[in-house]
N, C-alpha and C positions, 0 to 999 in steps of 0.2 A: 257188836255191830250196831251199837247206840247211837255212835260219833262217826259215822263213814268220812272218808274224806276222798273228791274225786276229782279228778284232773281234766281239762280241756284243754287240747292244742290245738290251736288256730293257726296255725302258720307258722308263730316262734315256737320256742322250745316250753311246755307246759307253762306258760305263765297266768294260769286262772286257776285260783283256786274256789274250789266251793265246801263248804262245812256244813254238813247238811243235821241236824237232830230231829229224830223221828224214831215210831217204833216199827218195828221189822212185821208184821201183821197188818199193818194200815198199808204197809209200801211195796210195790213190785218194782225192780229196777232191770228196765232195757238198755243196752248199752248197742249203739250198732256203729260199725266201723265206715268212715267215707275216705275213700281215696287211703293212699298209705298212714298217716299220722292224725288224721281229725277223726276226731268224736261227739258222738253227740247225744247226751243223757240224759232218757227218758226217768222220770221220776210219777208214778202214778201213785195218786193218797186219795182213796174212795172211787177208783175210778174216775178221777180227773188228774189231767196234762196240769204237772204242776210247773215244769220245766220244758 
């Protein structure tokens, strides 16, 4: 879980991709759901909104 790779949809069909490299110790990952198909991912590294 070195190379996560995570999806956002916006409205179309998952067209953002993001490739994220980091290590799993520095990161906590919140994922919360809006409305039926958007998302929106939180990415904390030290306790800072990196995303």
């Amino acid at each position: 879980m070195l190379s996560p790779l995570f999806y956002i949809n916006n409205g179309d069909f998952f067209n953002k991709k993001f490739n994220f490299h980091f290590s799993i110790e520095y990161v906590s990952l919140q994922i919360k759901e809006i409305g039926n198909d958007c998302f929106i991912i939180y990415l904390k590294i030290n306790n800072k909104n990196v995303f």
